[in-house]
C-alpha positions in Angstrom: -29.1 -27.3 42.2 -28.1 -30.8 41.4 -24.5 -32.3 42.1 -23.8 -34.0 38.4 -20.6 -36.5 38.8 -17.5 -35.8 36.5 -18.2 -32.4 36.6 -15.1 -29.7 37.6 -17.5 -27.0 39.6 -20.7 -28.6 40.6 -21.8 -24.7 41.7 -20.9 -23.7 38.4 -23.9 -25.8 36.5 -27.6 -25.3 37.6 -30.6 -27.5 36.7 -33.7 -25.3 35.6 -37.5 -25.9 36.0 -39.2 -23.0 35.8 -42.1 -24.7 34.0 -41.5 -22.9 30.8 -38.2 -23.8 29.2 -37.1 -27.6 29.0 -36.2 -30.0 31.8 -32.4 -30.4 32.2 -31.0 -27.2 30.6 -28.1 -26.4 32.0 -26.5 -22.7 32.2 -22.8 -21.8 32.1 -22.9 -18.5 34.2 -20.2 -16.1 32.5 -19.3 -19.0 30.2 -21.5 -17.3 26.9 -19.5 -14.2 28.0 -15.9 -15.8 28.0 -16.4 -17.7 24.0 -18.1 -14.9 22.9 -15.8 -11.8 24.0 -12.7 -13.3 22.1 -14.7 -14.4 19.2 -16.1 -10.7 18.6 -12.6 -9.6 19.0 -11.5 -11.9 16.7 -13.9 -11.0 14.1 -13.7 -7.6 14.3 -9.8 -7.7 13.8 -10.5 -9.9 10.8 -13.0 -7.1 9.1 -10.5 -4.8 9.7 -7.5 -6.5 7.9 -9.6 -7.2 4.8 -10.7 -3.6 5.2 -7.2 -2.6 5.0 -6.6 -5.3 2.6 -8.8 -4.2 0.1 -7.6 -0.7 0.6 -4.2 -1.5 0.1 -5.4 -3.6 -2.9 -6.9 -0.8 -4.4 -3.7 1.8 -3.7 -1.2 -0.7 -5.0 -3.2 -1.4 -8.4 -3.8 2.5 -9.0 0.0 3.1 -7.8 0.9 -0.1 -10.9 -1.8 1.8 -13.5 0.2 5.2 -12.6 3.5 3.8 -12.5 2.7 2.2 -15.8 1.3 5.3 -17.4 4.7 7.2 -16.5 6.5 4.3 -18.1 4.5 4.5 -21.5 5.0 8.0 -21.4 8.9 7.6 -20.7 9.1 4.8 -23.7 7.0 8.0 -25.8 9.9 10.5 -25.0 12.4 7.9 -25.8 11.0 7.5 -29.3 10.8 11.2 -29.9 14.2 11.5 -29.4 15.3 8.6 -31.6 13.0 10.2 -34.3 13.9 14.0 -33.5 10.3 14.6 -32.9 10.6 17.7 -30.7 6.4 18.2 -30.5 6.2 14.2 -28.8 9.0 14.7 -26.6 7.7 18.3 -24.9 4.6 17.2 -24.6 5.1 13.9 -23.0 7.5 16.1 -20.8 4.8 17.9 -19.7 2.6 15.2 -18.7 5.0 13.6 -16.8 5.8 17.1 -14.9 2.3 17.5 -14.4 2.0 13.6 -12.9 4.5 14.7 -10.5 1.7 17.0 -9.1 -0.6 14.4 -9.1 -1.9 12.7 -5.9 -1.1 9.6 -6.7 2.2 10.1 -7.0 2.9 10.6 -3.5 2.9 7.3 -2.4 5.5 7.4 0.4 5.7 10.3 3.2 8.9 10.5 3.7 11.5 13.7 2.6 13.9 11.2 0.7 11.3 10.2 -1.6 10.3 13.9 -1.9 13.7 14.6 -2.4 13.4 12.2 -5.7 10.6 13.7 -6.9 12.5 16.9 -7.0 14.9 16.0 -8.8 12.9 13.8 -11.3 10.8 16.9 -11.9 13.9 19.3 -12.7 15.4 16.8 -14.9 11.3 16.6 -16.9 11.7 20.1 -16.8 15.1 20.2 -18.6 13.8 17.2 -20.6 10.8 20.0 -21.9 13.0 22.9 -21.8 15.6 21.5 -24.5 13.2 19.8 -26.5 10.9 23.4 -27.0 14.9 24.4 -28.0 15.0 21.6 -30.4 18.5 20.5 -28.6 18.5 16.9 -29.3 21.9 16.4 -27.2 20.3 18.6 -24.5 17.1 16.6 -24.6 18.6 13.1 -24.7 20.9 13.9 -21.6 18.2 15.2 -19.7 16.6 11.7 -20.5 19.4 9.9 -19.7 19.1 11.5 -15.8 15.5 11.5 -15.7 15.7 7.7 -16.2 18.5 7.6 -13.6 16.5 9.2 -10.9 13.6 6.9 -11.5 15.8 4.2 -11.1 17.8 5.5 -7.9 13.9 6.4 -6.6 13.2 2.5 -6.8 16.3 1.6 -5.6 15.4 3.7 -2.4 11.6 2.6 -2.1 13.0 -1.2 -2.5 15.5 -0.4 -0.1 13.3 1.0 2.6 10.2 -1.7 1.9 13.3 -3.9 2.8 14.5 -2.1 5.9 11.0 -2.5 7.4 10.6 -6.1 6.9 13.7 -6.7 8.5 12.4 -4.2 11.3 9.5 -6.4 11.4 11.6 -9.3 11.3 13.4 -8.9 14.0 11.2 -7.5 16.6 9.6 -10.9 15.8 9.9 -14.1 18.2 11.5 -16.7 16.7 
């Protein structure tokens, strides 16, 4: 083993000349070990972010494409009952009941947000009930509260997105 000056831990380094490899290699006993360890670590948290990433990705755009279909459908209803067409507004109602079914519509877990889809269902429900009746008041103020509860289930997803970040926030050093 040779003694090279400035360095920290002169048993640390050895010289090799086994006749094979080249004169003057030096090898870092554990030293591979110690960069590499962290750097695997390191790159296997990274895969799984953009995993989870691109999961999210994908959940958020089919949640937008659903949300957005439910809104097109809600505008639909709307113009039935400004036209008085019974036919578009029960059978808009019923696709919009039937969405509430849908996988993709549960995108929280959490009973408060069940608790909206409850009552966004019964007011679709009424929505289809007085429209098969041909009760335009009927229809339009089951409407009027279907439109309400959507609004009051943003309001509480909003409100609990925010509630979490500052969760987050705070268990954050500064």
């Amino acid at each position: 083993m040779t003694n090279r000056p400035g360095l920290p831990h002169p048993g640390h380094l050895e010289e090799t000349d086994d006749g094979v490899g080249e004169r003057g290699v030096f090898r870092r006993h554990g030293c591979f070990m110690k960069r590499t360890i962290p750097f695997l670590i390191l790159a296997l948290a990274l895969i799984v972010n953009l995993t989870v990433t691109s999961a999210q990705t994908k959940r958020n755009g089919a949640a937008k494409e659903f949300m957005r279909e439910k809104l097109e459908l809600s505008q639909k209803v709307l113009e039935g009952l400004a036209l008085e067409d019974f036919e578009a507004i029960a059978t808009k109602g019923r696709r919009l009941s039937a969405m509430t079914r849908e996988a993709d519509w549960r995108l929280f877990e959490n009973p408060d947000y069940d608790q909206q889809s409850v009552i966004f269902r019964r007011q679709v429900d009424a929505l289809t009930k007085a429209a098969k009746e041909k009760n335009l008041d009927a229809a339009t103020l089951a409407y009027v509260r279907m439109t309400m509860s959507c609004v009051d289930c943003h309001k509480l997803v909003r409100g609990k997105l925010v509630a979490q970040t500052e969760q987050f926030d705070q268990r954050r050093p500064l």
